[in-house]
MOPAC internal coordinates of N, CA, C and O (Angstrom, degrees):
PM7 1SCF
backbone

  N    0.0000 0     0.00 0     0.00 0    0    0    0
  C    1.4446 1     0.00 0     0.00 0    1    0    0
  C    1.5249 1   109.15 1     0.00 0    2    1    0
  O    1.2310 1   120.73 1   -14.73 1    3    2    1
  N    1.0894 1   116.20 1   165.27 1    3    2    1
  C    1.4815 1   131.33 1  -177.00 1    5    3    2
  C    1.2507 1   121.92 1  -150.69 1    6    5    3
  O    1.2310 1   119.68 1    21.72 1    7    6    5
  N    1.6700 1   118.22 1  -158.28 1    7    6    5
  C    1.6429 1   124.06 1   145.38 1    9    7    6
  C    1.3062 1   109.73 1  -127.26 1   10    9    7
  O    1.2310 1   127.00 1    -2.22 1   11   10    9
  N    1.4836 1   104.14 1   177.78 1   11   10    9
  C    1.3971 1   140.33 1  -174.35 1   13   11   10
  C    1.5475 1   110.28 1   -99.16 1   14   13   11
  O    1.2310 1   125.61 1   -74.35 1   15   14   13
  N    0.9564 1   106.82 1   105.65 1   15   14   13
  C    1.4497 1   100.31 1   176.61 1   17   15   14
  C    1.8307 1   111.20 1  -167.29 1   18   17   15
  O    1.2310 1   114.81 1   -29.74 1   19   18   17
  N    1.4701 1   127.45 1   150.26 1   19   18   17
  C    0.9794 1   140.95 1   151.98 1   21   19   18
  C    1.9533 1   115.93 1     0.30 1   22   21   19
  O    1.2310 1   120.90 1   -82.15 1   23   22   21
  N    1.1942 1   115.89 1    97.85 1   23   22   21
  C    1.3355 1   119.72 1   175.77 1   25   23   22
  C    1.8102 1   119.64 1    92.06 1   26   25   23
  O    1.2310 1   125.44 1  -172.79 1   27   26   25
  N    1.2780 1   107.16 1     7.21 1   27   26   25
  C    1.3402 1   122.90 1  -178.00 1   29   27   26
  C    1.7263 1   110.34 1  -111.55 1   30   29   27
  O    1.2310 1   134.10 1   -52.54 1   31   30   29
  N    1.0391 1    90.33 1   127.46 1   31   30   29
  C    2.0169 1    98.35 1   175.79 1   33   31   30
  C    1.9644 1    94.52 1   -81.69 1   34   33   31
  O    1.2310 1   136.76 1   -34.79 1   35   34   33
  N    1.5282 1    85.14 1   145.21 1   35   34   33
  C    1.6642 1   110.77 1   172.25 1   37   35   34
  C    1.4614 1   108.03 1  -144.98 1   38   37   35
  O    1.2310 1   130.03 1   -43.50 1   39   38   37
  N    1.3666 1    98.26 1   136.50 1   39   38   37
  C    1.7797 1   110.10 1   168.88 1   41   39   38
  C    2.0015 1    88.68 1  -103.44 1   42   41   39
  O    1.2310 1   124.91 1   -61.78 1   43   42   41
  N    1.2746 1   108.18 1   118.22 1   43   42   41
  C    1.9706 1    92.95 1   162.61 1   45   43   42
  C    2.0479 1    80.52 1  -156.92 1   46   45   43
  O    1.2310 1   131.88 1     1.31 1   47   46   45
  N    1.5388 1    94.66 1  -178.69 1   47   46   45
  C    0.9302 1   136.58 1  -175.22 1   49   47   46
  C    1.2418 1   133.92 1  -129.54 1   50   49   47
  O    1.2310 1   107.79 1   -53.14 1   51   50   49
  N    1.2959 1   140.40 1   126.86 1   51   50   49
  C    1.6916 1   138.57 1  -148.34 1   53   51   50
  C    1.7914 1    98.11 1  -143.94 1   54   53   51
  O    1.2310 1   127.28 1   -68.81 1   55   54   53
  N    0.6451 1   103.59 1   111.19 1   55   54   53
  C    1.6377 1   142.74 1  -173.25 1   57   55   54
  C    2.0183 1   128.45 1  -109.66 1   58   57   55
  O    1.2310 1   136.88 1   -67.40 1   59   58   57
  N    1.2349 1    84.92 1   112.60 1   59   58   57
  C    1.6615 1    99.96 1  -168.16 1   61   59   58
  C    1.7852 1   109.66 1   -68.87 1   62   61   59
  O    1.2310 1   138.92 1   176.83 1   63   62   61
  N    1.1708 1    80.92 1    -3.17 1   63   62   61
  C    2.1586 1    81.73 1   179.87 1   65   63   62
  C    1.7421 1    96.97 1  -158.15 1   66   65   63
  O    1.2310 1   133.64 1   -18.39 1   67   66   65
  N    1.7685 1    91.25 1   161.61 1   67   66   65
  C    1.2194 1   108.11 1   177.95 1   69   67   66
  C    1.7205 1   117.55 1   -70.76 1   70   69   67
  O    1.2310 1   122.53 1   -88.45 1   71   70   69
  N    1.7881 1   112.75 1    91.55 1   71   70   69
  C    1.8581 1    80.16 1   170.15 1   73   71   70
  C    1.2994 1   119.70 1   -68.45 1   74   73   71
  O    1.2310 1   105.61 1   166.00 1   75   74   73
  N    1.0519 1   144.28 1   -14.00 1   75   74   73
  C    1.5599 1   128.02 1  -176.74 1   77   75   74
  C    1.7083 1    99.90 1   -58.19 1   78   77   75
  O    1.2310 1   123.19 1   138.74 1   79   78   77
  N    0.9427 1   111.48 1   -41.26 1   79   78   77
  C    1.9006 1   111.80 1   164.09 1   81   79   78
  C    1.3576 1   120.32 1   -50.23 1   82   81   79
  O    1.2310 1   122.20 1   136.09 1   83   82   81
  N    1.4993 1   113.38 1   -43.91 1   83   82   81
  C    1.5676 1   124.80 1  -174.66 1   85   83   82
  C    1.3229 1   119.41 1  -147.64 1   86   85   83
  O    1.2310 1   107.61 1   -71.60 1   87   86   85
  N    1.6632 1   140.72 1   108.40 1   87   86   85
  C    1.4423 1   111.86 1  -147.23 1   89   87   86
  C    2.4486 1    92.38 1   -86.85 1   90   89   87
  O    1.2310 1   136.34 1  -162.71 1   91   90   89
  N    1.4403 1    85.96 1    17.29 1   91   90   89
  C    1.7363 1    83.00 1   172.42 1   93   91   90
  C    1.6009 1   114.89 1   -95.43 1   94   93   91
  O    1.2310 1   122.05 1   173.89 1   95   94   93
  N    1.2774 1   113.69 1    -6.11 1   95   94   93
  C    1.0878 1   119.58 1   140.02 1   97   95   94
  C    1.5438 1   138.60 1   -44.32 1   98   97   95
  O    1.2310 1   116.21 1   161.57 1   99   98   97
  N    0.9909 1   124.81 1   -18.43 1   99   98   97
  C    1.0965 1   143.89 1   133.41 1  101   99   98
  C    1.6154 1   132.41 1    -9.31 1  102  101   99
  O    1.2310 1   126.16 1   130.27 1  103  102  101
  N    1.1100 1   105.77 1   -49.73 1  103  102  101
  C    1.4668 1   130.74 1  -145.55 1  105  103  102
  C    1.9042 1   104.03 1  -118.53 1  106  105  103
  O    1.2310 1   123.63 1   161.39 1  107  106  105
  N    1.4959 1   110.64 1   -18.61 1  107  106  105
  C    1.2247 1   119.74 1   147.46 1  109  107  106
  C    1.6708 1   128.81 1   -73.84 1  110  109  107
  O    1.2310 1   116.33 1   -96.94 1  111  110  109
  N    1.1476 1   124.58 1    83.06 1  111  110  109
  C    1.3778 1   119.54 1  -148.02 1  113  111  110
  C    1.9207 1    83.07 1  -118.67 1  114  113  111
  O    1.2310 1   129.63 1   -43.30 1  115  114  113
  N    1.1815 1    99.05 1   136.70 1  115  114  113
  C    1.7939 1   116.93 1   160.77 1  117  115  114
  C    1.2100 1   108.39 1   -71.32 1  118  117  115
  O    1.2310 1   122.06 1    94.88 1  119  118  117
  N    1.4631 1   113.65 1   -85.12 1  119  118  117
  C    1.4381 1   154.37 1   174.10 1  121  119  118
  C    1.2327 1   138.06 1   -95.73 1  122  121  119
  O    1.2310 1   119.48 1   -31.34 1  123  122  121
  N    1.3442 1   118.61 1   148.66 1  123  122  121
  C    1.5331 1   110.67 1   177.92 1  125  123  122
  C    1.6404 1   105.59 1  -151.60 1  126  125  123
  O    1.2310 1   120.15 1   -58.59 1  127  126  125
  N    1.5576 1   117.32 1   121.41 1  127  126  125
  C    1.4032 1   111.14 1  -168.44 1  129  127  126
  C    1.6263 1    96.72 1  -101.93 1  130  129  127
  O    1.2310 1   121.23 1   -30.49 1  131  130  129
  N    1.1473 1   115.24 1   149.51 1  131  130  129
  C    1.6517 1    94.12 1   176.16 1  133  131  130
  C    1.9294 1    80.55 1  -151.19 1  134  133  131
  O    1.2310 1   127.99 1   -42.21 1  135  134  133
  N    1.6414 1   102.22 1   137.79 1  135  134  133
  C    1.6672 1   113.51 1  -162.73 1  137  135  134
  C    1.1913 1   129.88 1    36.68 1  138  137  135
  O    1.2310 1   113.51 1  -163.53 1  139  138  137
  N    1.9583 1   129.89 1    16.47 1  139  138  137
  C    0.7700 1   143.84 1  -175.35 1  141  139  138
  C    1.4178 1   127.06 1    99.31 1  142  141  139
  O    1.2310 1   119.51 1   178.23 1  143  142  141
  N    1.3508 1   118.54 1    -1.77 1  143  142  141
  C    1.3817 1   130.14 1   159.33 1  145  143  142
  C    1.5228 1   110.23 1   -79.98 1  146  145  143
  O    1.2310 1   129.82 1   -35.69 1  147  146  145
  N    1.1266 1    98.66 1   144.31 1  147  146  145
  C    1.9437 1   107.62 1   159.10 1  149  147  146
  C    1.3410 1   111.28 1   -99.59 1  150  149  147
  O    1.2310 1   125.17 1   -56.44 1  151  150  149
  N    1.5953 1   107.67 1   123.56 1  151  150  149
  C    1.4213 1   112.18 1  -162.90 1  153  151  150
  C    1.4560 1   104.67 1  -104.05 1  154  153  151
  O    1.2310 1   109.72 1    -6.34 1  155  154  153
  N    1.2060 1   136.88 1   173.66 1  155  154  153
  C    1.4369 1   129.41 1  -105.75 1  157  155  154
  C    2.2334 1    75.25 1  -148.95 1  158  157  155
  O    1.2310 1   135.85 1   -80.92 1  159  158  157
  N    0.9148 1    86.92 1    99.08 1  159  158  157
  C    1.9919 1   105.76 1  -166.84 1  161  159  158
  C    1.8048 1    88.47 1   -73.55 1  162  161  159
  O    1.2310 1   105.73 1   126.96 1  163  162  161
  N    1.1155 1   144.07 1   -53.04 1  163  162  161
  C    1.2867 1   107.51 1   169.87 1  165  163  162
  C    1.6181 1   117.57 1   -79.47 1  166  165  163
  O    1.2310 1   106.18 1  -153.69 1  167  166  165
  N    0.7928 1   143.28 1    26.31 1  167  166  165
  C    1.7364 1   124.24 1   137.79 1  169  167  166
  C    1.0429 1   111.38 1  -101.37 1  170  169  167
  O    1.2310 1   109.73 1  -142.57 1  171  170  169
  N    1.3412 1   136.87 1    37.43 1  171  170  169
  C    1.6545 1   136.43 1   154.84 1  173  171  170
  C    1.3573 1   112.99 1   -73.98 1  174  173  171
  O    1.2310 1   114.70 1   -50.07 1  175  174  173
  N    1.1978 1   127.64 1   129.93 1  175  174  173
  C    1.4652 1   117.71 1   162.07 1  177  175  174
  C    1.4702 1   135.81 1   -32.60 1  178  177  175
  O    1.2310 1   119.36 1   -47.67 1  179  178  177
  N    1.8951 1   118.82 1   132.33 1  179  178  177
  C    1.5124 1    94.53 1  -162.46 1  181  179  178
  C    1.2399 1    92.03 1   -76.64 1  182  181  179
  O    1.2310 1   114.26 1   157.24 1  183  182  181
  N    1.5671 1   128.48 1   -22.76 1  183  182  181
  C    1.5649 1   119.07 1  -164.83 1  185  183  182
  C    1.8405 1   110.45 1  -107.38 1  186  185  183
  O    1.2310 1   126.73 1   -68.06 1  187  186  185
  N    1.4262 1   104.67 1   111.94 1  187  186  185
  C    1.8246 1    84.09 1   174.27 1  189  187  186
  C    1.0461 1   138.40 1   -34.01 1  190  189  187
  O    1.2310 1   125.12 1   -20.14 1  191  190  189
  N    1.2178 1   107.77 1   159.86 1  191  190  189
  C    1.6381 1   104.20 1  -179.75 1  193  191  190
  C    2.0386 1    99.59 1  -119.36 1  194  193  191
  O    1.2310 1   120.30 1   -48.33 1  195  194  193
  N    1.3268 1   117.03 1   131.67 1  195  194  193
  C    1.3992 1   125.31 1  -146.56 1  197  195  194
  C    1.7142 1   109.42 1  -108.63 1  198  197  195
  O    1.2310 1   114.64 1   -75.32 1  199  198  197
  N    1.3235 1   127.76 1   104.68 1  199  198  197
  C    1.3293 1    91.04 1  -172.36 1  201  199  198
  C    1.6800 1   123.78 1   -97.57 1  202  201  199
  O    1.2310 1   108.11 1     9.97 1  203  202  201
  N    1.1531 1   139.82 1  -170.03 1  203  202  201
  C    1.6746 1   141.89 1  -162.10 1  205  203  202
  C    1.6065 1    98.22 1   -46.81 1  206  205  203
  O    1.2310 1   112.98 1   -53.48 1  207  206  205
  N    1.3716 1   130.86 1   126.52 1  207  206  205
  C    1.5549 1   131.18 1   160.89 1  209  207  206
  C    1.6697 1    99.18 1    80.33 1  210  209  207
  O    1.2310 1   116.72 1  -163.76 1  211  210  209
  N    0.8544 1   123.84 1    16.24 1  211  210  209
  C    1.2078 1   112.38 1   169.50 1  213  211  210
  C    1.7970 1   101.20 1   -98.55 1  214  213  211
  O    1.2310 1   116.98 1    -4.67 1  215  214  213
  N    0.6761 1   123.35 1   175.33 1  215  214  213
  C    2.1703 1   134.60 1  -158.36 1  217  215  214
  C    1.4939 1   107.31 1  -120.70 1  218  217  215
  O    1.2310 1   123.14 1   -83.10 1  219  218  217
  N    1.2996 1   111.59 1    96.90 1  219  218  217
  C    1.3416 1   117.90 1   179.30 1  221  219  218
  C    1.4924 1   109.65 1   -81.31 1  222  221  219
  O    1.2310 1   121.08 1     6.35 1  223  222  221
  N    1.6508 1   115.54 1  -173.65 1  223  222  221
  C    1.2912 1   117.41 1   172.31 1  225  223  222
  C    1.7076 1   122.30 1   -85.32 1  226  225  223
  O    1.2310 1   115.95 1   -45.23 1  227  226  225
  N    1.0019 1   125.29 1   134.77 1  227  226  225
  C    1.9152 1   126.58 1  -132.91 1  229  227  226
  C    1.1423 1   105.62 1    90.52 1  230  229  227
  O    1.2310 1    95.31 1  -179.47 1  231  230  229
  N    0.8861 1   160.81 1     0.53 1  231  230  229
  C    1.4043 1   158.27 1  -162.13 1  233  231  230
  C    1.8933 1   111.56 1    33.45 1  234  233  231
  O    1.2310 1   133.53 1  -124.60 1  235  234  233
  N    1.3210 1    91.46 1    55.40 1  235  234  233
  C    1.8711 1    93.49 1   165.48 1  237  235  234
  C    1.3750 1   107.03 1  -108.78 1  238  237  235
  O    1.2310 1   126.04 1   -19.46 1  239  238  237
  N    1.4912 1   105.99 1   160.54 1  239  238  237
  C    1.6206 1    97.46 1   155.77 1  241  239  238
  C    1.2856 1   129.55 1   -96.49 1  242  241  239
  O    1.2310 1   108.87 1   -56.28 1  243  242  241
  N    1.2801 1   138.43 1   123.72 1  243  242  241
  C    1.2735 1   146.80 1   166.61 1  245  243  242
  C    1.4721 1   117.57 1   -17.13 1  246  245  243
  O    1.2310 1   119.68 1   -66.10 1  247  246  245
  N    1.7225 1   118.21 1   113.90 1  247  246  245
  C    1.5438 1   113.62 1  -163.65 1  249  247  246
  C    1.5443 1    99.25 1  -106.55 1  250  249  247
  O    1.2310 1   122.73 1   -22.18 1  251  250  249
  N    1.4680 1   112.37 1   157.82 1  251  250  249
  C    1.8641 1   108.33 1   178.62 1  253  251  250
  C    1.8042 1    95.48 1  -132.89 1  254  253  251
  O    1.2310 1   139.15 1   -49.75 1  255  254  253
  N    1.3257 1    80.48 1   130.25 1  255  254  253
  C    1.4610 1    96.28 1   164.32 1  257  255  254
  C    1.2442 1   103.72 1   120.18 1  258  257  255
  O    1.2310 1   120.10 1   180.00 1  259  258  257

């Protein structure tokens, strides 16, 4: 953890609802800073991108290569 302040890079996330209430909360996203830029929420991919062993929908894991 850290702070926010003037001349410091941040990766965070800004969120329209509580997930600790709902972890689909999640998926309501405001913002997204990533190294201190605010990145630009419609050119995000509409579909994730998944990487090796991580648990897709079907319950597989995501293969690389």
């Amino acid at each position: 953890m850290g702070t926010i302040e003037p001349g410091k890079r941040a990766d965070f996330v800004v969120l329209d609802a509580d997930p600790l209430a709902d972890p689909a909360h999640y998926r309501q996203l405001t913002s997204v800073v990533k190294d201190g830029v605010a990145i630009d929420l419609a050119r995000l991919p509409e579909h994730p991108v998944y990487t090796a062993g991580t648990p897709v929908p079907g319950g597989r894991a995501a293969a690389v290569g």
